[in-house]
Every structure is written in structure tokens, then in C-alpha cells.
C-alpha positions in Angstrom: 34.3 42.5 -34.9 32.3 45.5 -34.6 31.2 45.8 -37.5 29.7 42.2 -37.4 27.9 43.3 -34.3 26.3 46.3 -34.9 25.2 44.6 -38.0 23.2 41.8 -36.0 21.8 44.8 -33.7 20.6 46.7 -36.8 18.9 43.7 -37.8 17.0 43.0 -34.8 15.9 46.4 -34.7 14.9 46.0 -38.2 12.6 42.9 -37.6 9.1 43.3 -36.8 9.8 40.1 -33.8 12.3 41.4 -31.8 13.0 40.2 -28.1 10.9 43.7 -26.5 7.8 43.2 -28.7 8.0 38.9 -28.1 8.1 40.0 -24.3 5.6 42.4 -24.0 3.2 39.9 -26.5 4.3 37.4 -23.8 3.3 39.2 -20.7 0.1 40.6 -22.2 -1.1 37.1 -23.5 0.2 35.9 -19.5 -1.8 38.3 -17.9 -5.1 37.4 -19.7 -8.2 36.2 -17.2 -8.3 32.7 -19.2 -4.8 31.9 -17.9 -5.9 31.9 -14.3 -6.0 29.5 -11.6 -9.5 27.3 -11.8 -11.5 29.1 -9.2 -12.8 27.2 -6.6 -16.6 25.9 -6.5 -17.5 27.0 -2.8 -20.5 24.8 -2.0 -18.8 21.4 -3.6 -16.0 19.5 -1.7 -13.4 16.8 -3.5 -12.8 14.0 -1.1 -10.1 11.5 -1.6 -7.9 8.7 -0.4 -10.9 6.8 0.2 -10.6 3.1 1.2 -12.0 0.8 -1.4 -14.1 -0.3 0.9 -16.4 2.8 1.6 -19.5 2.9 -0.5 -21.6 5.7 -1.2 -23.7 5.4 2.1 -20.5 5.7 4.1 -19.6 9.1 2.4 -22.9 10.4 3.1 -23.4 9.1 6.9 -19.3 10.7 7.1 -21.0 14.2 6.0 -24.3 14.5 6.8 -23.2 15.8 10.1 -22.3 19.4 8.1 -25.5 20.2 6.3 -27.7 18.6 4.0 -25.4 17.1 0.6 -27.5 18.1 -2.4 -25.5 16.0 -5.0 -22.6 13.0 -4.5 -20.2 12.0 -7.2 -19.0 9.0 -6.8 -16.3 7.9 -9.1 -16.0 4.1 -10.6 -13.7 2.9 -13.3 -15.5 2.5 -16.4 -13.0 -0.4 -18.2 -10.2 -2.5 -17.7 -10.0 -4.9 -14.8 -11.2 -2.8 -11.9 -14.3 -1.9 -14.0 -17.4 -1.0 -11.4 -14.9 -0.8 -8.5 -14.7 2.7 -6.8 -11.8 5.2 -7.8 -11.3 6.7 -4.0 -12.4 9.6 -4.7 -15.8 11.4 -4.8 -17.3 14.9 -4.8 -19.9 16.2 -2.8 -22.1 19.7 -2.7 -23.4 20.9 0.1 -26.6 23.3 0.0 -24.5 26.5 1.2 -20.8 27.1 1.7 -20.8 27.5 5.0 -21.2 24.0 5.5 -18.6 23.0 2.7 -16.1 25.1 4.7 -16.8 23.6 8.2 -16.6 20.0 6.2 -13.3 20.6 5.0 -12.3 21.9 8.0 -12.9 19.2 9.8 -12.5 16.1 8.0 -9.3 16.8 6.1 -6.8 14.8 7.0 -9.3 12.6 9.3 -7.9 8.7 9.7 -10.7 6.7 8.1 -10.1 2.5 7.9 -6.7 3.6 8.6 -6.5 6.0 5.5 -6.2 10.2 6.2 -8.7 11.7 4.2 -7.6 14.5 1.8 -10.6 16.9 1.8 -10.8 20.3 0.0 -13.0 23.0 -1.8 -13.7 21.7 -5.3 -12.1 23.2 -9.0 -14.3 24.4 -11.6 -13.9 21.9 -14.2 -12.4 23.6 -17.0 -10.8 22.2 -20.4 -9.4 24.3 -23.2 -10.5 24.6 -26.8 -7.9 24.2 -29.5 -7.3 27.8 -29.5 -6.5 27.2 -25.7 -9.2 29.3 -24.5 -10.5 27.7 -21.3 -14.5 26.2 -21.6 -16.4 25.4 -18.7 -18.4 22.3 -19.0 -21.0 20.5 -17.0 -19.1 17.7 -15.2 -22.0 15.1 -15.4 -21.1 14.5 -18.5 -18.4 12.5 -17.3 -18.9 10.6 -14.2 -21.9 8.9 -12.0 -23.8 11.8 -10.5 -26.1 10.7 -7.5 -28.6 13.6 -6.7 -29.7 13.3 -3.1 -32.6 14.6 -1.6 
């Protein structure tokens, strides 16, 4: 029985892949800045559970109050059945943090036409390549962007 053992140990310590080097390949490849949380955009707020019912000029009369919104996002579905109805959900970026911060402070979990808002600091929109390397892209390029003056 020993025999048969020592000869499996021998070959592991033989192979180029053994368990240490696979585990320290592992942690390095872990601890890599791409493999990070998204970080968070400061000045741009995600705002959702929004009632079906609450257009664009709602979520901007709801806001305005915290500083002037320099761009809204307003998501629709683009196809199927509830094509051009709203998504409940939008984006909006303020002109400084400050005022993203006192939004979210405020108006999370706020009962609006009897739904609580869920209100927080924005992602960075990141996707991966194939080598899974994380891209940043710009995130007009896939939703109705509203700039407002």
C-alpha cells in the first residue's frame, strides 16, 4: 500500500501542474484589478421599481429638487409585446456627487403610486472580452439617452 502511495506523491511532484502551483496560479489570476467589483459612477443614480405609469417628466420633477440632472435614461422595451412601454427603471446623472448622494439618500426606499423606490449610486458598465478581460463601454450605445439641459 505504500508503495502505491508514495508512487502517486512522486508523481505529483513530478508534474509541472500540481495542486501548490494550480493554487498560487489561482490566487494570483484572483487577485488581478480586472476581477474587481464594478466601481461605482458617483454623479449617476439607478432608479428602479418605477410604476408603469411614471413618465420621464415624473422622474425629473421627483429629482430636480437635488441639483440640476444633466442626463436621464429612460429604459423602454425595444420588441415583443410590451414594445415602447417603460422598463421601471431609469438612470439619471446629476452635475456633482454631492447631489447624487443626498438623492439616494433620500429617495431610496420612498412609496411612490404605492411602489418603494429602490435608489442607488450607479455601476460602471463593464462587459468582458473573450479573454475575459473587463472593457468599459459607452452605455448609450444601448438604451434611450435623454440629455437635459
Amino acid at each position: 500500500m505504500s508503495s502505491s502511495t508514495s508512487a502517486t506523491s512522486s508523481t505529483a511532484t513530478s508534474n509541472p501542474l500540481t495542486y501548490r502551483k494550480a493554487q498560487d496560479a489561482f490566487q494570483k489570476q484572483s487577485s488581478t484589478p480586472s476581477q474587481k467589483q464594478p466601481a461605482l459612477d458617483e454623479k449617476r443614480i439607478y432608479v428602479g421599481n418605477l410604476d408603469p405609469t411614471i413618465d420621464e417628466y415624473t422622474v425629473l420633477k421627483l429629482f430636480s429638487p437635488f441639483g440640476k440632472i444633466t442626463k436621464l435614461d429612460f429604459m423602454f422595451h425595444w420588441h415583443g409585446p410590451k414594445k415602447g412601454t417603460p422598463r421601471g427603471y431609469c438612470f439619471l446623472e446629476f452635475e456633482a456627487a454631492s447631489q447624487a448622494a443626498a438623492a439616494v439618500k433620500q429617495m431610496n426606499r420612498k412609496a411612490i403610486k404605492m411602489r418603494q423606490l429602490s435608489v442607488s449610486l450607479a455601476n460602471m458598465t463593464v462587459i468582458r472580452d473573450g479573454n475575459g478581460r473587463s472593457i468599459q463601454i459607452d452605455p448609450q450605445h444601448f438604451r434611450y439617452s435623454k440629455q437635459v439641459l
